[in-house]
C-alpha positions as CSV (number, residue, x, y, z in Angstrom):
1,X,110.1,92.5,114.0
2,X,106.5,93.1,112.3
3,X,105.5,91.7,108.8
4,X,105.1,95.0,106.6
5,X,101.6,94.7,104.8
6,X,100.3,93.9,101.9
7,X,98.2,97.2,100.8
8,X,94.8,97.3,98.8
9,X,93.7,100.4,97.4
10,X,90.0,100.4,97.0
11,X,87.6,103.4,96.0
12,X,83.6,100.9,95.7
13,X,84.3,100.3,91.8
14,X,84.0,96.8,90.4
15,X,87.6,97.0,90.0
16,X,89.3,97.7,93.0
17,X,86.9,95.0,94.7
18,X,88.7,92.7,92.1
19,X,92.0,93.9,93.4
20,X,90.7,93.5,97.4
21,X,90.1,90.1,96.4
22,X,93.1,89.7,94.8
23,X,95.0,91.3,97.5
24,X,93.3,89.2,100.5
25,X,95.2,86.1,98.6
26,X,98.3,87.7,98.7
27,X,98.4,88.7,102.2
28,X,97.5,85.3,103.3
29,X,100.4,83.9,101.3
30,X,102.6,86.0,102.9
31,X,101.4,85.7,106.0
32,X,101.0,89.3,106.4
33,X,97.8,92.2,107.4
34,X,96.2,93.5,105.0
35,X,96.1,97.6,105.0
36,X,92.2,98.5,102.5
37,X,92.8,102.1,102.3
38,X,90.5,104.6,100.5
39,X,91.7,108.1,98.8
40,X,89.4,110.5,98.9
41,X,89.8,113.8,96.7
42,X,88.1,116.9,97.7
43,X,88.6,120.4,97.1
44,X,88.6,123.6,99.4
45,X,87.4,125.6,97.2
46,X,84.1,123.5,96.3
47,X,80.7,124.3,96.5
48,X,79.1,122.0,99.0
49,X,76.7,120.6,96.6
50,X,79.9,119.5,94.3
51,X,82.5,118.6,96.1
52,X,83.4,117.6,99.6
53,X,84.6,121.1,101.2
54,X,87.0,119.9,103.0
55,X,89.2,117.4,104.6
56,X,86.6,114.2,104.9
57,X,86.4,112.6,108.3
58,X,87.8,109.1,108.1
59,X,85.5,108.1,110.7
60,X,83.1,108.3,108.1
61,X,83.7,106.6,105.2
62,X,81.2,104.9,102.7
63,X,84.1,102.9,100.7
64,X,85.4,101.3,103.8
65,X,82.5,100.3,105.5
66,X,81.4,98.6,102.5
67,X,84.6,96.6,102.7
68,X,84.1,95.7,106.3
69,X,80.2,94.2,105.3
70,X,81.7,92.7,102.1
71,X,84.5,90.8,104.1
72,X,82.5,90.4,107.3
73,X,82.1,87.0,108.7
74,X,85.2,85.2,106.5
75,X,87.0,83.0,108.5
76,X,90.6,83.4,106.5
77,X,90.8,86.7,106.3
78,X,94.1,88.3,107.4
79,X,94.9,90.8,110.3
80,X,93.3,93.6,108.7
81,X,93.9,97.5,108.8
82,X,91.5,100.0,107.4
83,X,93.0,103.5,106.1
84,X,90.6,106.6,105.0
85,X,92.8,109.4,103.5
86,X,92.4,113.0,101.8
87,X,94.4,113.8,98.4
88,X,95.0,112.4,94.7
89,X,94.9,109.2,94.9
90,X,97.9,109.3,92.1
91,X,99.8,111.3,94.5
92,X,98.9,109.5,97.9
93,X,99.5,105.8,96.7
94,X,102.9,105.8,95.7
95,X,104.0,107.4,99.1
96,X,101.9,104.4,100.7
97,X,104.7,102.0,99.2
98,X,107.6,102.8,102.0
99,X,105.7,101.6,104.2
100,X,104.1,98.0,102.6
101,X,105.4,94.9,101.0
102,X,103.3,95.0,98.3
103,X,100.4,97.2,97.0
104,X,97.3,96.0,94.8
105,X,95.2,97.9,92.8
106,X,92.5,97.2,89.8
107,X,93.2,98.7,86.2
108,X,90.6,101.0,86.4
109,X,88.9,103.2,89.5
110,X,85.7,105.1,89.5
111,X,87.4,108.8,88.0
112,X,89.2,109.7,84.8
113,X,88.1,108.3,81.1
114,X,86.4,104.7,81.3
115,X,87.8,104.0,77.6
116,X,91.1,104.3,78.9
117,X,92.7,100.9,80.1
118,X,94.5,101.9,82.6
119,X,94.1,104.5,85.1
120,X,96.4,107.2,86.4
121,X,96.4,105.8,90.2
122,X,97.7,102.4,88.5
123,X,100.5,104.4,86.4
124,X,101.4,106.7,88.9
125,X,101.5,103.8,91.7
126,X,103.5,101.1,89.0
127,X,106.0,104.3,88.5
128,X,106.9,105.4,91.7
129,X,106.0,103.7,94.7
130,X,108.9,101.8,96.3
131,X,107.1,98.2,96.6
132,X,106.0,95.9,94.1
133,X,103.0,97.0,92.9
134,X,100.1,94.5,91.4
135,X,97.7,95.9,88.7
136,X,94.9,93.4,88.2
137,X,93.0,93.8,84.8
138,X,89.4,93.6,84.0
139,X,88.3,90.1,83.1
140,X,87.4,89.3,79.4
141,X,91.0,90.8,78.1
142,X,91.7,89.1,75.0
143,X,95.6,87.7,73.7
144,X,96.7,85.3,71.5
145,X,97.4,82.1,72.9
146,X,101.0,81.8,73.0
147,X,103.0,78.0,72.4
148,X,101.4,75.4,74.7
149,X,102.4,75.5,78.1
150,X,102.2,72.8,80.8
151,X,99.3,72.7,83.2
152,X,98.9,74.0,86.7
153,X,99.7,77.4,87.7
154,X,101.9,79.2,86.2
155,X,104.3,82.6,87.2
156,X,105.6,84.0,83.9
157,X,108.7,86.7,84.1
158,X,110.6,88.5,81.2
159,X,114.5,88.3,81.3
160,X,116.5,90.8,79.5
161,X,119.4,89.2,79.3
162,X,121.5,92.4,78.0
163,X,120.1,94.2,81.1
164,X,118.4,91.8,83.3
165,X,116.8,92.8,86.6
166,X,118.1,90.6,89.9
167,X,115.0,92.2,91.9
168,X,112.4,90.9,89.1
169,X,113.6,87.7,88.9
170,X,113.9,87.5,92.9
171,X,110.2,88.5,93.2
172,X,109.3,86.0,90.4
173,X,110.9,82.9,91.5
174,X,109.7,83.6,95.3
175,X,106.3,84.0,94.3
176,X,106.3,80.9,92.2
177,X,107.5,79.3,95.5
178,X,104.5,80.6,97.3
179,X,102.3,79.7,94.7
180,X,103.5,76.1,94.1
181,X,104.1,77.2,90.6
182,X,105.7,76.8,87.5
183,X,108.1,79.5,86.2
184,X,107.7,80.3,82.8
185,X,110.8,82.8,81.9
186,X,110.6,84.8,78.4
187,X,113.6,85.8,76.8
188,X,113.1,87.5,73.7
189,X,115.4,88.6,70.8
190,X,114.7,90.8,68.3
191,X,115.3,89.1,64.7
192,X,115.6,90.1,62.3
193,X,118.7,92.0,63.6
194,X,118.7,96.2,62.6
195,X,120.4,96.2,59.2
196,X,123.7,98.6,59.2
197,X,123.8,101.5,56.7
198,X,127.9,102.0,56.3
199,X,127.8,104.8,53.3
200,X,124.9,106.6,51.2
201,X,123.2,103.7,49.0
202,X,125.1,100.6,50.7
203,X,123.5,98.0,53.3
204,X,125.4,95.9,54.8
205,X,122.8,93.0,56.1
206,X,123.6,91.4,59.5
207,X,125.5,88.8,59.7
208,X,124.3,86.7,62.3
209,X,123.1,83.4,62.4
210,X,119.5,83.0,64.0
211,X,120.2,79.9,65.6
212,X,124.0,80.8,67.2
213,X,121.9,84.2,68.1
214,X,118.9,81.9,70.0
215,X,121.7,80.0,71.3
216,X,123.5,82.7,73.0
217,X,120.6,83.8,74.6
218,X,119.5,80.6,75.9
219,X,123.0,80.0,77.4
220,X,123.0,83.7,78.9
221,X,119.9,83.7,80.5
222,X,120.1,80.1,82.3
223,X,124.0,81.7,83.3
224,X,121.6,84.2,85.4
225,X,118.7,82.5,86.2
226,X,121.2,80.0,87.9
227,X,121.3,81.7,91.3
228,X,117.7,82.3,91.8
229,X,117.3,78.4,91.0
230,X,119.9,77.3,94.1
231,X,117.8,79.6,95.9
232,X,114.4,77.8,95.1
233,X,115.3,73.9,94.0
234,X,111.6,73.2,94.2
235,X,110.4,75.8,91.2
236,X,109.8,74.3,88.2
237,X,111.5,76.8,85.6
238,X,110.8,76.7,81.8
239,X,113.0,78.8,79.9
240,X,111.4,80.1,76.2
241,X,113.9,81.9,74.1
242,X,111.4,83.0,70.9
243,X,112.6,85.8,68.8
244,X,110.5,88.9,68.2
245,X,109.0,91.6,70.6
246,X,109.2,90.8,74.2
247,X,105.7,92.4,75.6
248,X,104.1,90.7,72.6
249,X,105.2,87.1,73.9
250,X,105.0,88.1,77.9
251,X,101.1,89.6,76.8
252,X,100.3,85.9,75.2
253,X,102.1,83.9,77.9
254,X,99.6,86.2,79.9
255,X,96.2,83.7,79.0
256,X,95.6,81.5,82.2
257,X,98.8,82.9,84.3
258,X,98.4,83.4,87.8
259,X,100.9,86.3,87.7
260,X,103.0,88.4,85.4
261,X,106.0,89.7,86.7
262,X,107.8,92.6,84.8
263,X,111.0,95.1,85.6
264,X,110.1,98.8,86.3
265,X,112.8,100.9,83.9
266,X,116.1,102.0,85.5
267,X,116.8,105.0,86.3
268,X,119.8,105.9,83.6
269,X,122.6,108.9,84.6
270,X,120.7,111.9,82.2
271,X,117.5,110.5,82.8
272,X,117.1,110.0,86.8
273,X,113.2,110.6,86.6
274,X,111.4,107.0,87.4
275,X,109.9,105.7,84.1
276,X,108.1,103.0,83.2
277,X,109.6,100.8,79.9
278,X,108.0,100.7,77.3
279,X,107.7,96.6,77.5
280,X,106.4,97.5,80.8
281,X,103.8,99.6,79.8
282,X,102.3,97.2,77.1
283,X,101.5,94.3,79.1
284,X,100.1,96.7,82.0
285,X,98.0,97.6,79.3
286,X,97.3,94.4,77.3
287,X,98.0,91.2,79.8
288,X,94.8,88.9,80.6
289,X,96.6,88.2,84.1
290,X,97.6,90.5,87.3
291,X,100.7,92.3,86.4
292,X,103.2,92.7,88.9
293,X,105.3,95.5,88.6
294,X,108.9,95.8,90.4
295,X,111.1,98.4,91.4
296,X,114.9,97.8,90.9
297,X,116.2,98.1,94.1
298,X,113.1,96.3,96.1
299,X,113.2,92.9,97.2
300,X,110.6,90.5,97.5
301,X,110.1,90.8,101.3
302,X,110.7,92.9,103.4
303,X,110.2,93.7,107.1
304,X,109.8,96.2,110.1
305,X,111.9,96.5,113.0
């Protein structure tokens, strides 16, 4: 059986040397190679002077041997795999995620708008590649501090507990494992409650009670969290149940994380196109930390034969 690897996509932007770094972490965590591989995007139709007219020849790639001087002469690095391929990088990623355990990439590459804060590789990779994906932001990303947390380092996971996500929380409490660190789960409740409208003029407010609701929730999520803790005795869990919107408190609990880890969206029956929630999609966007992003079905290991 061979270790599946760890997958850095780089294109010579600040960014994506951010991810590499990131990536070279992982890898050695896992104990697994490390697979740098560069997209390159030409056109047949170009002019020579605009665009590269046709496939490039991955002999000969610029990115990559960039990589090789930058990580040249490390002692820790991992077994290490260099990949030069042809295509949108959008496209070609996500395919890349069949065959890894886990693919890194930074917020931002060298194309597309450079106000926008997340790139189309990133989306299209967090959406539809079949691994875990890890976006890693550009420092200097400022959140509100959320409520004090305990020092050390820190793995912080959302839990849905109407709809929670057995992969997520798998992937979360293993790589707190690896990590030596604390969990720090989020579930959140909206409050107040939606208001019922029963006929033209009359509202009928909710009857709830915020601190049975909290309650509930609490007593709900540790009910599911309870296998993942056999599983991992040594992880330190600490279970926040705030009310209000969930990527709001996963973004602040974001400050001084090591990792994020959120749930790609199910696919529902009349909606079977891969999505990204909209939860999801705001702490890509917003969290200070690496956001890992995980696909329903995908476990946190997995391996060759």
């Amino acid at each position: 059986m061979s270790t599946l690897p760890v997958v850095a996509a780089v294109d010579g932007s600040d960014d994506s040397l951010r991810a590499l770094e990131w990536a070279l972490s992982a890898a050695r965590l896992r104990e697994a190679p490390l697979r740098v591989v560069h997209v390159r995007q030409y056109a047949s139709w170009a002019q020579p002077d605009v665009l590269v007219a046709g496939p490039p020849d991955p002999a000969e790639d610029p990115v990559l041997d960039q990589v090789r001087a930058r990580l040249e002469g490390r002692a820790d690095r991992p077994a290490m795999e260099y990949l030069s391929l042809a295509g949108a990088a959008a496209a070609v990623l996500p395919e890349l995620g069949g065959t890894a355990q886990l693919m890194v990439l930074g917020s931002r590459g060298r194309g597309g708008f450079a106000s926008l804060l997340l790139g189309s590789s990133g989306v299209a990779a967090a959406r539809d590649a079949e691994c875990p994906v890890v976006v890693v932001p550009r420092p200097g990303r400022e959140v509100h501090s959320g409520p004090p947390v305990a020092p050390g380092p820190r793995v912080v996971v959302g839990l849905q507990v109407d709809s929670p996500a057995d992969a997520t929380f798998a992937f979360a409490f293993t790589e707190a494992d690896r990590r030596d660190a604390r969990l720090q789960v989020i579930a959140a409740y909206p409050w107040p409650p939606a208001r019922i409208w029963t006929a033209p003029g009359e509202l009928v407010p909710p009857g709830d009670d915020e601190d049975a609701v909290e309650g509930e929730v609490r007593t709900l999520a540790a009910s599911l969290l309870a296998l993942h803790r056999e599983r991992h005795p040594q992880v330190r869990v600490d279970l926040v149940t705030p009310p209000g919107d969930a990527a709001g408190h996963l973004v602040a609990a974001s400050k001084d994380a090591e990792l994020v880890v959120v749930g790609r969206h199910r696919r529902r029956l009349l909606s079977p196109a891969r999505m990204i929630g909209s939860v999801t999609q705001a702490v890509l966007l917003h969290a200070a930390s690496p956001i890992a992003v995980i696909p329903p079905t995908t476990e946190p290991a997995r391996t060759d034969e």
